[in-house]
KENUNU-581601 format. One record per residue: x, y, z of N, C-alpha, C, O, CB in turn; residue in three letters. Coordinates in Angstrom, 2 decimals. Glycine has a CB too. Example, Ala and Ser with C-alpha at 12.3 -4.5 7.8 and 13.67 -1.06 7.14 Angstrom:
BEGIN
REC     n.px     n.py     n.pz    ca.px    ca.py    ca.pz     c.px     c.py     c.pz     o.px     o.py     o.pz    cb.px    cb.py    cb.pz  tivo
REC    13.19    -5.69     7.80    12.30    -4.50     7.80    13.20    -3.30     7.80    14.24    -3.32     8.46    11.31    -4.47     9.05   ALA
REC    12.85    -2.25     7.08    13.67    -1.06     7.14    12.90     0.03     7.87    13.41     1.14     8.04    14.08    -0.60     5.72   SER
# end
This chain:
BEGIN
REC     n.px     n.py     n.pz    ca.px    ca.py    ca.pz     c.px     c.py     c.pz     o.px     o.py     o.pz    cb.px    cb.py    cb.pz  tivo
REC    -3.36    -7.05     1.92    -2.25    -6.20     2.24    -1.10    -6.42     1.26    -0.34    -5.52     0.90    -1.79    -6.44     3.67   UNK
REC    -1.04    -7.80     0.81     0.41    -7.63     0.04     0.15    -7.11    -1.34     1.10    -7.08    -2.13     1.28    -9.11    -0.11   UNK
REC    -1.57    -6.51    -1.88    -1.66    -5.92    -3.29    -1.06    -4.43    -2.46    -0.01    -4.12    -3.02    -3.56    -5.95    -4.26   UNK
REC    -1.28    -3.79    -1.73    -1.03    -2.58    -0.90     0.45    -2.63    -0.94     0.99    -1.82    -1.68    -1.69    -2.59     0.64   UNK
REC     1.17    -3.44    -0.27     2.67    -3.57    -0.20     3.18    -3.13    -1.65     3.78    -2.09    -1.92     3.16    -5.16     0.21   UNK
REC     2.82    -4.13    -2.49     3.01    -4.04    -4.04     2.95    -2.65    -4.51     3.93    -2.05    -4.95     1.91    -4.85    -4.81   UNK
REC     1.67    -2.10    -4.40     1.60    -0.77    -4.79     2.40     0.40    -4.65     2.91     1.18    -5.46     0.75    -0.48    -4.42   UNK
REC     2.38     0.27    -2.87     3.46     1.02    -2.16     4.87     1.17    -2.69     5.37     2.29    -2.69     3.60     0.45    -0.95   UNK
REC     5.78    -0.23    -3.31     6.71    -0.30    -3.62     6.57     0.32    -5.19     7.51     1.06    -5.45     7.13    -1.54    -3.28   UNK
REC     5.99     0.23    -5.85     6.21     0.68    -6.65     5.82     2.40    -7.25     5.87     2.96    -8.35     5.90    -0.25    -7.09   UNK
REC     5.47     2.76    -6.00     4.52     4.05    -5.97     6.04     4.94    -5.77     6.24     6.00    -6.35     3.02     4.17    -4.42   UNK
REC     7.16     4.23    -4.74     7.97     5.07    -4.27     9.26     5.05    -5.61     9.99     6.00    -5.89     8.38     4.57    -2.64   UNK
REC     9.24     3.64    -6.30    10.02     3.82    -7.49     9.56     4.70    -8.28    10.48     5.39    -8.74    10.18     2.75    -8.19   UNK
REC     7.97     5.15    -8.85     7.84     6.45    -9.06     8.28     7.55    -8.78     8.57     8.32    -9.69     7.18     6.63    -8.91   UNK
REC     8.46     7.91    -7.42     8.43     8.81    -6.68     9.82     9.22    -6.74    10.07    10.42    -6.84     7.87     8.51    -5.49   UNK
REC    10.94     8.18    -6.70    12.33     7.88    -6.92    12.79     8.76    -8.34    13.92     9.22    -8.52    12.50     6.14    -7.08   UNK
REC    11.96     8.84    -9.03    12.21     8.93   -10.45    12.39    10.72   -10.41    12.62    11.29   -11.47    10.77     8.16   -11.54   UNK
REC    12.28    11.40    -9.32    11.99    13.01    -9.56    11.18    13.48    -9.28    10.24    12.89    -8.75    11.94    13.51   -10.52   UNK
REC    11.19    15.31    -9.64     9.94    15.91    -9.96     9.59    16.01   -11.37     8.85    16.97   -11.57     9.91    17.16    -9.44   UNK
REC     9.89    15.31   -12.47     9.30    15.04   -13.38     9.64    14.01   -14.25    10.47    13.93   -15.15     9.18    15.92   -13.82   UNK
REC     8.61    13.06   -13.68     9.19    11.19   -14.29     8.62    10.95   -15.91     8.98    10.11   -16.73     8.16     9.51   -13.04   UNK
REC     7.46    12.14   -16.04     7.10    11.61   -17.83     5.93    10.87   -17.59     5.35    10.37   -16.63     8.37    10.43   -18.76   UNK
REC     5.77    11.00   -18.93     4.48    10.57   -19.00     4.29     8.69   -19.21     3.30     8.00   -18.96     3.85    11.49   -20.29   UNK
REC     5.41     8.35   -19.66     5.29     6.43   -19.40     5.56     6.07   -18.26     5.41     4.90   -17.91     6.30     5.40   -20.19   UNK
REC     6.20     7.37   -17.13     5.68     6.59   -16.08     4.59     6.96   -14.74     4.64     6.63   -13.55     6.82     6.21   -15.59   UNK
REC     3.74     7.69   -15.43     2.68     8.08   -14.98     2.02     7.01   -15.61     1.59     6.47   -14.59     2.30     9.44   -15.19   UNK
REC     1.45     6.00   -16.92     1.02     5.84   -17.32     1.05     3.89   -16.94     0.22     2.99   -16.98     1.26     6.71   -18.25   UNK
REC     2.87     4.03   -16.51     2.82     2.56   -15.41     2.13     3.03   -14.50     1.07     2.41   -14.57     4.26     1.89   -14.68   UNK
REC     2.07     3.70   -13.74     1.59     3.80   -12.20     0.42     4.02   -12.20    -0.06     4.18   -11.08     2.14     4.80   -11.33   UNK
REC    -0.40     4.10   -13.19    -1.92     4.47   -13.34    -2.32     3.03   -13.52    -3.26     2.57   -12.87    -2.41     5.57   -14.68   UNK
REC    -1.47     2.16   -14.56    -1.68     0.73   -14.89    -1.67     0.09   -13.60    -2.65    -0.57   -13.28    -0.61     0.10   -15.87   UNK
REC    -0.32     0.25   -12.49     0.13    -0.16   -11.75    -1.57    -0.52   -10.31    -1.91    -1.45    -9.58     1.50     0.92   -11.62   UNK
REC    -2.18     1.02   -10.69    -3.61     1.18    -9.61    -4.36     0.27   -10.28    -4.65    -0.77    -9.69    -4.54     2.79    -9.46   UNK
REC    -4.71     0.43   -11.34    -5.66    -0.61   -12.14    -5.59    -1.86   -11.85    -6.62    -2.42   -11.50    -5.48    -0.65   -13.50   UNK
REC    -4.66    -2.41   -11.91    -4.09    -3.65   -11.82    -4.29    -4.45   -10.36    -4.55    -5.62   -10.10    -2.64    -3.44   -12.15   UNK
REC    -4.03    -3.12    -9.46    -4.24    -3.51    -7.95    -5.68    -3.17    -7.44    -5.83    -3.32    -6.23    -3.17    -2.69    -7.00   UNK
REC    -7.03    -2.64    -8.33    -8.00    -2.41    -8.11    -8.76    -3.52    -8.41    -9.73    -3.92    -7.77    -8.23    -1.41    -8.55   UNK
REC    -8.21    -4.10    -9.60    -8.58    -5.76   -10.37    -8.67    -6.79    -9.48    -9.57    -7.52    -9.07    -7.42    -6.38   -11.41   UNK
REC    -7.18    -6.60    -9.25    -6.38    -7.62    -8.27    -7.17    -7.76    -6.76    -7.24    -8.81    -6.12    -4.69    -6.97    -8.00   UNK
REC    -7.68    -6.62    -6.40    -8.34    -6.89    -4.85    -9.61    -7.49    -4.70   -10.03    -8.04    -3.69    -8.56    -5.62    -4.08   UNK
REC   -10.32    -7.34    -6.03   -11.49    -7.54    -5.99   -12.68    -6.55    -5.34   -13.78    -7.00    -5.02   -11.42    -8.61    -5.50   UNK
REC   -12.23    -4.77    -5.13   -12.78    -4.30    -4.21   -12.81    -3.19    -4.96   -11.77    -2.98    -5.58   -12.28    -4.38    -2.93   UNK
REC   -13.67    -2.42    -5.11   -13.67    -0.86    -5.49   -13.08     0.09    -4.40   -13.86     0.82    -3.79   -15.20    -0.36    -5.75   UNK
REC   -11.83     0.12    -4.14   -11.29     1.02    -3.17   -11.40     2.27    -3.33   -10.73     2.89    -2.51   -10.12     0.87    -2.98   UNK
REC   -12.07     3.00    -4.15   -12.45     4.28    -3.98   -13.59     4.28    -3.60   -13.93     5.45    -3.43   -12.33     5.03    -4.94   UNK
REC   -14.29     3.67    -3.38   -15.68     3.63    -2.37   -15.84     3.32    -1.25   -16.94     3.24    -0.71   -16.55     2.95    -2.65   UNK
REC   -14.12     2.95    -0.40   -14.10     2.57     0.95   -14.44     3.80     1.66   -13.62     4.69     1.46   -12.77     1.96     1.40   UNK
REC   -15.39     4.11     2.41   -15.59     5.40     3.04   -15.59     5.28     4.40   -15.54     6.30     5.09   -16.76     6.05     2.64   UNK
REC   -15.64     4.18     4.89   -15.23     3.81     6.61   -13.73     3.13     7.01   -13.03     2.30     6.42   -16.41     2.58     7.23   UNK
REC   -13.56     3.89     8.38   -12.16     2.95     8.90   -11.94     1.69     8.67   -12.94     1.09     8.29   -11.98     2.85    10.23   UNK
REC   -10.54     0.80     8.83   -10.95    -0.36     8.78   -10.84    -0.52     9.97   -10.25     0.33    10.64   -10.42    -1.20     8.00   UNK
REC   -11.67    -2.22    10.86   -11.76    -2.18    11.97   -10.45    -2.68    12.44    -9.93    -3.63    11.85   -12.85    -2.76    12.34   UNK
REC    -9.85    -2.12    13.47    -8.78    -2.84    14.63    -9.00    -4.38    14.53    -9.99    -5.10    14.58    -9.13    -2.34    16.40   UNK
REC    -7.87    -4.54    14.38    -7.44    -5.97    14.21    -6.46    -6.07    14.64    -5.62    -5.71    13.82    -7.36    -6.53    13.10   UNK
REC    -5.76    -6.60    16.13    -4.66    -6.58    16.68    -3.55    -8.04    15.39    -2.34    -8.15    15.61    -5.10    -6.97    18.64   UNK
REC    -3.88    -8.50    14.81    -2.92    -9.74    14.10    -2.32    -8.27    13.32    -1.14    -8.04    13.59    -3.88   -11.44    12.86   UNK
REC    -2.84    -7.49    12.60    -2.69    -6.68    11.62    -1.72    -5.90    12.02    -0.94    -5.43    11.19    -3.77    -6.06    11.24   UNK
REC    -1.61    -5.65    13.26    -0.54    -4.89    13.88     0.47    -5.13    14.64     0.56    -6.24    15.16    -0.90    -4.23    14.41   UNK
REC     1.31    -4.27    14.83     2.45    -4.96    15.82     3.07    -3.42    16.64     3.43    -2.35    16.15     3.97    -6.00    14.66   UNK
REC     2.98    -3.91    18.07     3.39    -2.24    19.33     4.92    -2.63    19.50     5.53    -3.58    19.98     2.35    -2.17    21.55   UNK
REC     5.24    -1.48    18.88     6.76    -1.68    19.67     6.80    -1.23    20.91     6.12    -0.40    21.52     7.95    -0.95    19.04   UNK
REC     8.09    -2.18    21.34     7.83    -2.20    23.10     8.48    -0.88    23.49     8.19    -0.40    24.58     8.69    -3.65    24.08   UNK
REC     9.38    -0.22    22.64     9.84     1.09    23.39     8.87     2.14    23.25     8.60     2.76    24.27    11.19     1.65    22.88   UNK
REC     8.30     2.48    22.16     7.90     3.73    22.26     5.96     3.22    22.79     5.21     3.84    23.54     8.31     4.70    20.50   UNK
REC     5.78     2.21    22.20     3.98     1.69    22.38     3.21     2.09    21.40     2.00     1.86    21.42     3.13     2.28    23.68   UNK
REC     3.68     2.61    20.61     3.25     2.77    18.83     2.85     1.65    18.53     3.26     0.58    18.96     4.42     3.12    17.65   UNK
REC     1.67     1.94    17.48     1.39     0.31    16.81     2.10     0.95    15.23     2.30     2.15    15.04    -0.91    -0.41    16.71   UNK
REC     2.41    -0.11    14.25     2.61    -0.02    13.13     1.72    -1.19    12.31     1.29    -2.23    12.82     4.02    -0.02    13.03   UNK
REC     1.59    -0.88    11.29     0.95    -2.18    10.50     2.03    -3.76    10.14     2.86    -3.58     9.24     0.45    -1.44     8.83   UNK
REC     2.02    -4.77    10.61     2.98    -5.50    10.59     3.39    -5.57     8.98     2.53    -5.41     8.11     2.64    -6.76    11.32   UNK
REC     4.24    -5.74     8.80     4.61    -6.19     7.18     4.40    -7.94     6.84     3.94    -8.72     7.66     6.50    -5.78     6.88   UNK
REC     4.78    -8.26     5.66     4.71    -9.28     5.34     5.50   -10.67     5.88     5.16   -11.85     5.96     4.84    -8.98     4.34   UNK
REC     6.78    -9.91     6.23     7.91   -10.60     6.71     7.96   -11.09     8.25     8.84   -11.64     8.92     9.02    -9.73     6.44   UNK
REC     6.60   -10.65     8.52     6.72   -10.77    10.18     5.01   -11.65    10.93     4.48   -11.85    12.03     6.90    -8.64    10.90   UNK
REC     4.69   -12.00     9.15     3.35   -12.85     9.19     3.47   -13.66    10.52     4.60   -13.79    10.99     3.18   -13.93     7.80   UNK
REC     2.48   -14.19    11.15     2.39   -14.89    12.10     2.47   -16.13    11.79     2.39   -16.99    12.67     1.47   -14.65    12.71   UNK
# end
């Protein structure tokens, strides 16, 4: 999860950048997947099933009973 976190954060500094960020930084954020495809050890474009429920992985807030994916900061 924290190559995912990683990604995420830097997917939205892309995203931050406009509707048209250019081509060096299309060309980080392509590096940016590579890097996190390396990094996992996993061919994530071949994940073709859910992942299974894992209550550690998650966390219900008590008002509404939503689960969210816990973040890093709230590791057990």
């Amino acid at each position: 999860m924290k190559v995912v976190e990683m990604l995420n954060a830097r997917f939205l500094a892309f995203t931050d950048l406009g509707p048209e960020p250019g081509p060096d930084a299309l060309r980080r954020l392509g590096d940016d997947l590579l890097a996190a495809r390396r990094f996992s050890g996993n061919n994530l474009v071949g994940c073709t099933e859910p992942i299974p429920f894992r209550e550690e992985m998650w966390v219900q807030d008590s008002g509404t009973g939503l689960w969210r994916k816990r973040s890093l900061s709230e590791e057990p």
